[in-house]
SENULO-926364 format. One line per 4 residues: for each residue x, y, z of N, C-alpha, C, CB. Coordinates in Angstrom, 3 decimals. Glycine has a CB too. Example, Ala and Ser with C-alpha at 12.3 -4.5 7.8 and 13.67 -1.06 7.14 Angstrom:
# SENULO-926364
13.190 -5.690 7.800 12.300 -4.500 7.800 13.200 -3.300 7.800 11.308 -4.473 9.046 ~ 12.850 -2.250 7.080 13.670 -1.060 7.140 12.900 0.030 7.870 14.084 -0.598 5.725 .
This chain:
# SENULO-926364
18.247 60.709 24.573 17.879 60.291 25.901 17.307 58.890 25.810 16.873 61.273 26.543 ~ 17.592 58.037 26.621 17.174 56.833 26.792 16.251 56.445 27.734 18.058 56.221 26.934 ~ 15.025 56.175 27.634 14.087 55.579 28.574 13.244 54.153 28.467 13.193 56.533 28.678 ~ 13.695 53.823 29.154 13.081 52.005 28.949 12.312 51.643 30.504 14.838 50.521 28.678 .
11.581 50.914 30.565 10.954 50.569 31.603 12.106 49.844 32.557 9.728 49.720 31.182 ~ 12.373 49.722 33.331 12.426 48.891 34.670 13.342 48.062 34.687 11.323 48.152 35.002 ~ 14.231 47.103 34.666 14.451 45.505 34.305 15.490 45.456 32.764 12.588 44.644 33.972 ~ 15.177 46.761 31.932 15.719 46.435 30.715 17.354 45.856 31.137 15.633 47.856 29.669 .
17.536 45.112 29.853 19.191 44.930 30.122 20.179 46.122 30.559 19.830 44.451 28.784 ~ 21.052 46.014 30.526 22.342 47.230 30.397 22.201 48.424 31.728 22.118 48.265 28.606 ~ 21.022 47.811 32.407 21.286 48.984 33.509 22.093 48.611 34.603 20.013 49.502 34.152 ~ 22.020 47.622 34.891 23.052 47.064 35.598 23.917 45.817 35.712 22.694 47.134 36.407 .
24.379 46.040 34.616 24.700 45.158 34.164 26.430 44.847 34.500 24.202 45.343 32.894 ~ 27.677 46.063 35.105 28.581 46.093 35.560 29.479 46.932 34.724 28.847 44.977 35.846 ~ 29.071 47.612 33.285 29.335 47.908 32.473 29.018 49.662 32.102 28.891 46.920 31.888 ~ 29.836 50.473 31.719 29.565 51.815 31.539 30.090 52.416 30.213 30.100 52.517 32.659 .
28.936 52.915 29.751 29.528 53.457 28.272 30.503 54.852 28.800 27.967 54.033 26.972 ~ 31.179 55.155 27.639 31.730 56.492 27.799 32.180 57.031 26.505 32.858 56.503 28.766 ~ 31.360 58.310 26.172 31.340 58.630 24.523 31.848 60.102 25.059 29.539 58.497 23.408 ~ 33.392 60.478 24.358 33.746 61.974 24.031 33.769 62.361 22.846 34.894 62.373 24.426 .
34.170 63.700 22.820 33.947 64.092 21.226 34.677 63.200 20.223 34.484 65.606 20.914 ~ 36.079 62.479 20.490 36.822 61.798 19.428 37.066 60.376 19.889 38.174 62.532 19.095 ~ 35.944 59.728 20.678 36.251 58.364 20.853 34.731 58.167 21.213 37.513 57.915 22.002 ~ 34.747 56.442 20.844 33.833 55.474 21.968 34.139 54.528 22.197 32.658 55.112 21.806 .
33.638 54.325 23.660 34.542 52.911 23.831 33.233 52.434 25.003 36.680 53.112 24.626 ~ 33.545 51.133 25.159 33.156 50.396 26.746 33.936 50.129 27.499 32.591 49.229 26.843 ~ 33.779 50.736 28.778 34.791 50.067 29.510 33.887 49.009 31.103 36.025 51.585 30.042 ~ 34.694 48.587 31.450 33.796 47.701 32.483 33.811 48.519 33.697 34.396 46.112 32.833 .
32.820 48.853 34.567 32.415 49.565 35.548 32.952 49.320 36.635 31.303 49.538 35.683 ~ 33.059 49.632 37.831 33.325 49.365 39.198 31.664 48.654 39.485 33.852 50.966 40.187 ~ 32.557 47.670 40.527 31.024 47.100 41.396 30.896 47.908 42.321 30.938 45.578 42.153 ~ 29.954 47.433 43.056 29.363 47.798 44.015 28.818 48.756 44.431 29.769 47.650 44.549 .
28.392 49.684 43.383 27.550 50.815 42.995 28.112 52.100 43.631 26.060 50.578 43.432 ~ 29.671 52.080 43.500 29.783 53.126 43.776 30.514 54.499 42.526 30.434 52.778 44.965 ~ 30.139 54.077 41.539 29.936 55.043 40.404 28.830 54.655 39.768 31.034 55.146 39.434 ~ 28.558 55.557 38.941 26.804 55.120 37.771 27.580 54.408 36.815 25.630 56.763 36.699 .
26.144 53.317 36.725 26.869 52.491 35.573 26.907 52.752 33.941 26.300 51.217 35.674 ~ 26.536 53.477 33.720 26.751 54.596 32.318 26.783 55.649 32.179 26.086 54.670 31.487 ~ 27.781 56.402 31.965 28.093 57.950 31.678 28.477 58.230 30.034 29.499 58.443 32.699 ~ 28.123 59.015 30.083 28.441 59.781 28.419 28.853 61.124 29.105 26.791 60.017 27.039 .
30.325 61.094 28.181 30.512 62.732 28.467 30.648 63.360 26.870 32.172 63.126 29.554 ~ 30.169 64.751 26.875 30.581 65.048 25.864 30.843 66.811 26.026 29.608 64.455 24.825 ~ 32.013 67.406 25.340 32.530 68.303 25.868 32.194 68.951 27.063 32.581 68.926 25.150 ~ 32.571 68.061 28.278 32.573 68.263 29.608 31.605 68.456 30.333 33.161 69.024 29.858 .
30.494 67.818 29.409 28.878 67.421 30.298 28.653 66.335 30.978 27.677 67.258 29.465 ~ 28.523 66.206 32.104 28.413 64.552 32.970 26.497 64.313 32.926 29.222 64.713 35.318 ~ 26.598 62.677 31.860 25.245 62.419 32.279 25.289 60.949 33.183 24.229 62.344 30.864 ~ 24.420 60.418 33.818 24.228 59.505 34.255 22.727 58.867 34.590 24.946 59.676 35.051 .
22.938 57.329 34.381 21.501 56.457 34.536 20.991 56.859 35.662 21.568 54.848 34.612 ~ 19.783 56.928 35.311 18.959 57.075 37.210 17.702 56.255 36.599 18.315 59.286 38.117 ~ 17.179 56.203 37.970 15.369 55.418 37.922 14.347 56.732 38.539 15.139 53.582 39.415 ~ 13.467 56.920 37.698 12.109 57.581 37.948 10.922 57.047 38.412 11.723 58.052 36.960 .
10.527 57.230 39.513 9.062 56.899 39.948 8.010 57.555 40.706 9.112 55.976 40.548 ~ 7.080 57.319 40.208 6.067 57.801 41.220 5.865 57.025 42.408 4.810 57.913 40.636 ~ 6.327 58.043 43.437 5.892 57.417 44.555 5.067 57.177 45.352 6.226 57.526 44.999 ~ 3.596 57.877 44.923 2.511 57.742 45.327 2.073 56.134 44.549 1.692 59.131 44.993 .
2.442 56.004 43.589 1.867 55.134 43.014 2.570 53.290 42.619 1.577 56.006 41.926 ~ 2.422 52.825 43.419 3.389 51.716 43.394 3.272 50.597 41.972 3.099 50.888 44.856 ~ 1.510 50.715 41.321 1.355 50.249 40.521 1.941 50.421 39.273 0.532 50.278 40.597 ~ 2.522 51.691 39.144 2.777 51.935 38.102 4.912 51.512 38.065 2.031 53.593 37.899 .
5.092 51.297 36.565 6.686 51.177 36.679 7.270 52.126 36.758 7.344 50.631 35.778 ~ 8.620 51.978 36.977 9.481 52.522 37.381 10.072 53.127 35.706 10.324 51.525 38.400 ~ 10.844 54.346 35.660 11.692 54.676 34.188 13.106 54.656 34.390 11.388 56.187 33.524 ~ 13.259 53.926 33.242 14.795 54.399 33.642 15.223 55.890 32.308 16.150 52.569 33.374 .
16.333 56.419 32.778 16.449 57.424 31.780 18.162 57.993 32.255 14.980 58.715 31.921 ~ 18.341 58.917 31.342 20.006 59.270 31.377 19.914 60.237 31.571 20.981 59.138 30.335 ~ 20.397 61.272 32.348 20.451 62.388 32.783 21.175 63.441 32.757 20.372 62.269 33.481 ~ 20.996 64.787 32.373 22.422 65.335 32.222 21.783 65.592 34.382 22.865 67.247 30.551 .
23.849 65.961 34.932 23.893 65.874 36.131 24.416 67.496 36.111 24.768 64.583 36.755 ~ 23.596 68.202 36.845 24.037 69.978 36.918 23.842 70.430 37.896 23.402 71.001 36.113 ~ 24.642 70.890 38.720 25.209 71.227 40.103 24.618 72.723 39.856 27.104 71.005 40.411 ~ 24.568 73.346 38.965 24.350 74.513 38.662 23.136 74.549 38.598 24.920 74.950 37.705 .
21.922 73.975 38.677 20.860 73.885 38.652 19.909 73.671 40.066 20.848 73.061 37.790 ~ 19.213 74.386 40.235 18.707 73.044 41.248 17.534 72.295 41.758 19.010 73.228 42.243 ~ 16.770 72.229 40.931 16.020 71.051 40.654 16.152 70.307 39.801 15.056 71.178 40.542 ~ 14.583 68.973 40.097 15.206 67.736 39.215 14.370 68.212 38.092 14.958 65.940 39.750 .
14.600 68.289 36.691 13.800 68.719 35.844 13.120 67.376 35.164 14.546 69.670 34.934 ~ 12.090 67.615 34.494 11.660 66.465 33.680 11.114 66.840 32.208 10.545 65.718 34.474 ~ 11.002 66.646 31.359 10.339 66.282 30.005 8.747 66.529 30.703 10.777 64.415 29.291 ~ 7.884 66.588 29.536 6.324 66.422 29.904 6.141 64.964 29.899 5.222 67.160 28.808 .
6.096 64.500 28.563 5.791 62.862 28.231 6.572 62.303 29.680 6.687 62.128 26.414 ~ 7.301 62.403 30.221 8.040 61.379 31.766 6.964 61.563 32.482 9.634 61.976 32.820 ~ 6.637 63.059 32.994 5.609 63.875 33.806 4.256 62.587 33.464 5.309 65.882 33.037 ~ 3.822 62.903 32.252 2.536 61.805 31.901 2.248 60.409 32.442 2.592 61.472 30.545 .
3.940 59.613 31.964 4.287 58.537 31.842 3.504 57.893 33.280 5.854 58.508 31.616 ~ 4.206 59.110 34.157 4.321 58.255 35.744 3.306 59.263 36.357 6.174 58.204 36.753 ~ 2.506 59.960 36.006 1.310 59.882 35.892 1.335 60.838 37.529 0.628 58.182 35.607 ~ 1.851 62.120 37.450 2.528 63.127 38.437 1.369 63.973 38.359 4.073 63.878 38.025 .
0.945 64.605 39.519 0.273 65.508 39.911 0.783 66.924 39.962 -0.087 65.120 40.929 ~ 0.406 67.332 39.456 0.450 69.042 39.424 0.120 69.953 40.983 -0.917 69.555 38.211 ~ 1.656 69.862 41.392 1.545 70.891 42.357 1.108 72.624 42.234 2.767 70.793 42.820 ~ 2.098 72.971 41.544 1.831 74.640 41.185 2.190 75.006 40.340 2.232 75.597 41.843 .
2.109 75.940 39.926 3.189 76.607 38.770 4.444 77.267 39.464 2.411 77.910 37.811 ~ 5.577 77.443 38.761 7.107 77.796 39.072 7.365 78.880 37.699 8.315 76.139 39.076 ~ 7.830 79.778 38.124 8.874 80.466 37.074 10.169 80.442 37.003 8.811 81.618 37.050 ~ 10.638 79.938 35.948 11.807 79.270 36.369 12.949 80.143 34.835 11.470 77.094 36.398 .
14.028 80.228 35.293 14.800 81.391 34.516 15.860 79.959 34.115 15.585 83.126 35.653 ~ 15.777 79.867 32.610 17.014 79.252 31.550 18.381 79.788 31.362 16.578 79.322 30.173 ~ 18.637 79.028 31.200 20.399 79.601 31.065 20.362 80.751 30.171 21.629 78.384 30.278 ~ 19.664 80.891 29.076 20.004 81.464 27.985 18.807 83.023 28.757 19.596 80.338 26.241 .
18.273 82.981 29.776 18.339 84.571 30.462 16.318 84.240 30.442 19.356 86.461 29.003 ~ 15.904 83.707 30.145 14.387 83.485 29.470 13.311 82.489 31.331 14.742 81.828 27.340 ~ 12.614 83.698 30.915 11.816 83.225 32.003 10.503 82.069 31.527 11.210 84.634 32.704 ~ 10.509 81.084 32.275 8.954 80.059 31.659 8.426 80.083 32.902 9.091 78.149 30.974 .
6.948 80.310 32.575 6.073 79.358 33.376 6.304 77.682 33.599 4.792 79.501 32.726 ~ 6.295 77.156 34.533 6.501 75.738 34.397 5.321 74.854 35.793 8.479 75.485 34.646 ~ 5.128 73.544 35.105 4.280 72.793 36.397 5.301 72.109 36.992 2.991 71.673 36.025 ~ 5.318 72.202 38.505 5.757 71.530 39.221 5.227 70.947 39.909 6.318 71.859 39.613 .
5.752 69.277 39.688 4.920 68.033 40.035 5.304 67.235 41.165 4.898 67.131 38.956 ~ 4.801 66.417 41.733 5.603 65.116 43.085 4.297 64.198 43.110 6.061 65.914 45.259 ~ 4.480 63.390 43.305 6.375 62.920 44.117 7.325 62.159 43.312 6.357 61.726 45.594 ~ 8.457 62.422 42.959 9.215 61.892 42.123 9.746 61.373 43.103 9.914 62.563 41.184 .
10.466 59.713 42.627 11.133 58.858 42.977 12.426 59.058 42.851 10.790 57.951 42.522 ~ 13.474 59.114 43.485 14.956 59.103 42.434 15.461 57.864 42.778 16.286 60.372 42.718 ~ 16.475 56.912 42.040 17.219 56.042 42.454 18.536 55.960 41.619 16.487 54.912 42.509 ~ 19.361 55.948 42.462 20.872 55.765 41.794 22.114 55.082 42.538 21.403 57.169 41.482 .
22.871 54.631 42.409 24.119 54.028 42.870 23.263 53.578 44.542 25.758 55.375 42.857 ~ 22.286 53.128 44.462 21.849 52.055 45.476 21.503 53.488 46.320 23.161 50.660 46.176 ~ 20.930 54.905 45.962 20.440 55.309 46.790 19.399 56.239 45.996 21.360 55.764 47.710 ~ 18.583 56.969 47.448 17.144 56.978 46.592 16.198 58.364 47.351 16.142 55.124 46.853 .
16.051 59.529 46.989 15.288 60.158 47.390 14.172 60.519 46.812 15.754 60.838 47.682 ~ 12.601 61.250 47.662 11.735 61.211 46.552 11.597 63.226 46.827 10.020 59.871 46.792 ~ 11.327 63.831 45.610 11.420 64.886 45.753 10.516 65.648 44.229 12.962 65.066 46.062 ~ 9.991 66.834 44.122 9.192 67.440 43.060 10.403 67.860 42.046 8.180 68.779 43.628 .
9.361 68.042 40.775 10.504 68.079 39.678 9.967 69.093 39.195 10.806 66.887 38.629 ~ 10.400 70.202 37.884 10.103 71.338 37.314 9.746 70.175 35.725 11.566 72.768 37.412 ~ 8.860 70.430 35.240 8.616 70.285 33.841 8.959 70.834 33.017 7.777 70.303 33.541 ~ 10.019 71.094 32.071 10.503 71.904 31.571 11.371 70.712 30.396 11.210 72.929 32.668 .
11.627 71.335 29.356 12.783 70.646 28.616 12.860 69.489 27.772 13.559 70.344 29.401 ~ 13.541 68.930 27.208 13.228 67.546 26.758 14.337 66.219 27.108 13.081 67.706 25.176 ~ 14.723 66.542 28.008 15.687 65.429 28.482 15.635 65.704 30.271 17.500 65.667 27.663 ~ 15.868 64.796 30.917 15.723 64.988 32.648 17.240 65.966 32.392 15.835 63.060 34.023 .
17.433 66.340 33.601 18.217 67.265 34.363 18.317 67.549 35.906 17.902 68.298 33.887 ~ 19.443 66.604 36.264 19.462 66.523 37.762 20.430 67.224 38.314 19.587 65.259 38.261 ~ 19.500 68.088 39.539 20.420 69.127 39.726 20.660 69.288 41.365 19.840 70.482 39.004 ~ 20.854 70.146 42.033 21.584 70.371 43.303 20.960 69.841 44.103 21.839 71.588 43.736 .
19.818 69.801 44.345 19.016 69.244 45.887 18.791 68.006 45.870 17.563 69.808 46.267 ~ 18.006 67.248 44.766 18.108 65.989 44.851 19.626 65.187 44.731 17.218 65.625 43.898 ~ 20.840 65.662 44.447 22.148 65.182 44.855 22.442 65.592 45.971 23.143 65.469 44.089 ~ 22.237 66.647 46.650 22.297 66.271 48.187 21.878 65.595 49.130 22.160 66.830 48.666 .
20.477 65.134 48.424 19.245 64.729 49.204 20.414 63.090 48.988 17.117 65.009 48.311 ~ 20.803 62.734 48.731 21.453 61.192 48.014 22.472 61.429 48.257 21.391 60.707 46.470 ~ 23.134 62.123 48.811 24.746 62.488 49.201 25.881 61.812 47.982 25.153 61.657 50.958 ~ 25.423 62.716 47.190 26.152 62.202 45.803 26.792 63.264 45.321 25.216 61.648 44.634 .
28.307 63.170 44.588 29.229 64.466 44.353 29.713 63.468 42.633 30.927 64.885 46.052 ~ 30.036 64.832 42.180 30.489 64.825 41.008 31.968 64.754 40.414 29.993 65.714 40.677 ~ 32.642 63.901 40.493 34.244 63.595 40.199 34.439 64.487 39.121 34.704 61.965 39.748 ~ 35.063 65.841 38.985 35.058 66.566 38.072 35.948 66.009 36.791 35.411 67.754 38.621 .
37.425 65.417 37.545 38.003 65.026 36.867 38.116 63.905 35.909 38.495 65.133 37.351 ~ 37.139 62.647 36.322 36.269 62.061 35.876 35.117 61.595 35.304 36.323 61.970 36.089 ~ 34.318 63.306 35.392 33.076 63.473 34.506 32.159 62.095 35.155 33.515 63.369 32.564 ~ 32.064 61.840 36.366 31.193 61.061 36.933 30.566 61.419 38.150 31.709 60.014 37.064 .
29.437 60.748 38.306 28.656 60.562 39.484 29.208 59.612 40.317 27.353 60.213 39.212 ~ 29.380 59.976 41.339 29.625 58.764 42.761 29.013 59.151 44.216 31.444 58.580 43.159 ~ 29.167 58.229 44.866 28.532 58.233 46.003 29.583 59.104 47.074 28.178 56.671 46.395 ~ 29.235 59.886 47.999 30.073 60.447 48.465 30.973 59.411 49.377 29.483 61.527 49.036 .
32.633 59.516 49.231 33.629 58.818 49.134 33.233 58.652 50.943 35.153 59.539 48.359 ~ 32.769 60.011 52.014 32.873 60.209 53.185 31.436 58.953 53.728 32.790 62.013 53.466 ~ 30.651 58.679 52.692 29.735 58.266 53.929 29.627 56.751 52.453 27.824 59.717 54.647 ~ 30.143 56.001 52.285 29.905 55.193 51.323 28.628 54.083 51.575 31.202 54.583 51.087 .
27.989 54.292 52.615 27.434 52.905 52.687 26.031 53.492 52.673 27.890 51.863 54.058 ~ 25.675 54.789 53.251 24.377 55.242 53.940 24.556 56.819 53.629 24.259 54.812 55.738 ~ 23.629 57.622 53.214 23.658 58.742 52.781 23.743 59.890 54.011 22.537 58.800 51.905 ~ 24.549 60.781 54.127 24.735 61.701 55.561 23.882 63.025 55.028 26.694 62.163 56.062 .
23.183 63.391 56.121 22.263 64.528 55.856 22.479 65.730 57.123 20.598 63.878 55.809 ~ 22.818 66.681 56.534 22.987 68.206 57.788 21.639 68.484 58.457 23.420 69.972 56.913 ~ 21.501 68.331 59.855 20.645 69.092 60.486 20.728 70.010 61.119 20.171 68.682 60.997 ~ 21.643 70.523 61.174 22.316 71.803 62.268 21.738 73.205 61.900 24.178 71.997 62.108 .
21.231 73.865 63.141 20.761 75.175 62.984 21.594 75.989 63.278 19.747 75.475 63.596 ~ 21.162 76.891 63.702 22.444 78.477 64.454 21.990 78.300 65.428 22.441 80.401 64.068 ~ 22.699 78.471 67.168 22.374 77.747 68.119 22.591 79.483 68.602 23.237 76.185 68.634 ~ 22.061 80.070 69.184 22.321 81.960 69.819 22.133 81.579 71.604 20.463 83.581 69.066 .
């Protein structure tokens, strides 16, 4: 996992790595932020760059970090040391069930910042794990879909400029 403060080179730089099991290569990115500008796939895991912040706290920087992206999940998970970093308040505790069938206690913190392909929601994260893990709500919250066939993040193709959000109830 990669985390560098703010500003480092290579985050946007126009450029996207892409590592599978029997190659690496660089290839040059699309502008205009409508894919992430670095993905690693590796047997059919999509990760991608995002920015972390506290949003209570403006003083503090921003993280950048690589993410695995899991639709199957759905919260944003974090590492502890990130949790520290940006210096997150402890909402409650969560019990939260792992793939592998295992229940944890976990702290769940806010306000997390998200930022990606020029869009940005702020939302609580589960502490858990040692790498981020972005999962169903905060990609809706950002109207962002997953090119399966491409093992990428993009902005949804339907609303490219401005993120579309459902408000509709059941109307009786």
């Amino acid at each position: 996992m990669n985390i560098s403060h703010a500003g480092g080179n290579g985050f946007n730089d126009g450029f996207r790595e892409i590592r599978t099991a029997g190659d690496i290569g660089i290839m040059r990115g699309a502008e205009g932020g409508h894919q992430s500008t670095r993905e690693e796939t590796k047997m059919g895991i999509t990760y991608a760059d995002l920015r972390l912040a506290n949003d209570a706290r403006d003083d503090l920087e921003e993280l950048n970090a690589c993410a695995v992206v899991d639709t199957g999940a759905m919260h944003l998970c974090i590492p502890e040391h990130i949790a520290l970093q940006l210096q997150l308040k402890t909402r409650s505790k969560r019990e939260v069930q792992t793939a592998d069938g295992k229940s944890h206690l976990v702290d769940y913190v806010s306000p997390v910042r998200i930022s990606m392909l020029n869009r940005e929601c702020v939302t609580g994260a589960l502490v858990i794990g040692n790498q981020v893990l972005l999962g169903a709500i905060p990609m809706e919250d950002m109207d962002l879909i997953i090119e399966p066939a491409k093992l990428r993040v993009s902005v949804n193709p339907l609303s490219p400029n401005i993120p579309v959000s459902m408000a509709k109830g059941v109307i009786k």
